[in-house]
N, C-alpha and C positions, 0 to 999 in steps of 0.2 A: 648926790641926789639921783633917784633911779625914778627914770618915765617909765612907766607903760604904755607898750606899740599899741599902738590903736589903723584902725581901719579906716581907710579915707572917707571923711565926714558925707562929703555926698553918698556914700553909700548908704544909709542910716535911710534915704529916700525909696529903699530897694526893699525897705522892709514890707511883708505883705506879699509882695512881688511872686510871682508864679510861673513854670513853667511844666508842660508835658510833652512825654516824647512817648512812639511807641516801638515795637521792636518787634520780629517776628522770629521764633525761637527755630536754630538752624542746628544742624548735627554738631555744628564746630562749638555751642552753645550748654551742650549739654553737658549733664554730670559723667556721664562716660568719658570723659574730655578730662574729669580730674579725678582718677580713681576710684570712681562710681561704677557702678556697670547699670544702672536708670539710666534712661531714655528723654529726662524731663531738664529743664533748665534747670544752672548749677548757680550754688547760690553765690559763688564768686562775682558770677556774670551778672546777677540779679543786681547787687551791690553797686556793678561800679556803673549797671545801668542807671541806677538812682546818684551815683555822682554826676556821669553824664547829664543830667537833667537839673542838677542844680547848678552846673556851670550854666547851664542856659537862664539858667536864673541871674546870673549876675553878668551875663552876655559880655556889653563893652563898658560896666558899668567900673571896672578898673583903669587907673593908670597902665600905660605901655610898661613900665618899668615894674609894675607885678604883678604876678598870679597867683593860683591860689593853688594848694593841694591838700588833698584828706588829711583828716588828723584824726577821723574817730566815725566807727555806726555804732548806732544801740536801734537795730532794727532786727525784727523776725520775719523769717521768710515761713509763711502761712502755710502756704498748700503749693501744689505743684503745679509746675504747666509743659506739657507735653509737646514734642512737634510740630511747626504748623499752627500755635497756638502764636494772635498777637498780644505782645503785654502793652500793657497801657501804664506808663511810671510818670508820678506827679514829684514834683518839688516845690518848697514852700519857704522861705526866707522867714525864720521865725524872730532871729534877734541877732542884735550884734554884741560880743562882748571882748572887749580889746581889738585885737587881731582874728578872733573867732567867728566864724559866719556859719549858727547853728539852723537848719532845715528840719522840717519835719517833711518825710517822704513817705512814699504808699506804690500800689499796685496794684493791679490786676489782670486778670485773665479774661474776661468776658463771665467765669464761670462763679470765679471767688477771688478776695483780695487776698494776694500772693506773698504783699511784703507790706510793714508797715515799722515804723519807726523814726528815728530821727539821726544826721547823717551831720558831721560839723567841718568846715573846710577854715584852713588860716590863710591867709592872707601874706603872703614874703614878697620881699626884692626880688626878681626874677636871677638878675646878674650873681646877686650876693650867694642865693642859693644854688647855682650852679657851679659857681667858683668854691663851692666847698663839698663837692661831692668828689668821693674818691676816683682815680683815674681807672679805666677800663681795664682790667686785665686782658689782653692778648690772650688767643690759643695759640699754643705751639703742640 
């Protein structure tokens, strides 16, 4: 017989649940940063600021023994934001399914909404997933 992992019940309480962060976009930030030569934030950075903000969505609402890491965006990133520009990124706990913890997240600039779409994070053993990543290669 095969179970499906599922997400620790109390979480199911987290649904709804919301958080925002904001961010002020710095040279280290931008697309020039990843083989762009624009001046405006990159949409890597946009990304994992919308994961950032969904972990705050689930704050301490995990066991010690797991966390949680991306598994998936289906978001666009709208318009730009430039230098000096703060972003404002929402997160939204929309549902739970098995192990999956899917968000719907957003953005803005003050000017226009930047990013919008939906961002899914799973749910593992912290220990289990660690002990199966490959060992570091050394430089020599």
């Amino acid at each position: 017989m095969t179970t499906q992992a599922q997400a620790p019940q109390d979480m199911h309480a987290l649904i709804g649940r919301s958080a925002t962060i904001t961010h002020v976009v710095k040279e280290a930030d931008t697309a020039a940063n990843w083989g762009n030569e624009l001046p405006v934030l990159a949409t890597p950075v946009l990304l994992w600021l919308s994961e950032i903000a969904a972990m705050e969505v689930i704050g301490s609402g995990l066991s010690p023994r797991d966390m949680t890491v991306g598994l998936a965006h289906d978001s666009a990133h709208q318009a730009p934001s430039v230098l000096g520009d703060t972003v404002t990124v929402h997160a939204e706990l929309r549902s739970i399914e098995g192990k999956k913890l899917v968000f719907n997240v957003s953005a803005s600039d003050g000017r226009a909404t930047v990013l919008a779409g939906r961002h899914t994070r799973a749910v593992v053993d912290k220990e289990r997933f660690v002990s199966r990543l490959p060992a570091s290669k050394s430089a020599h």
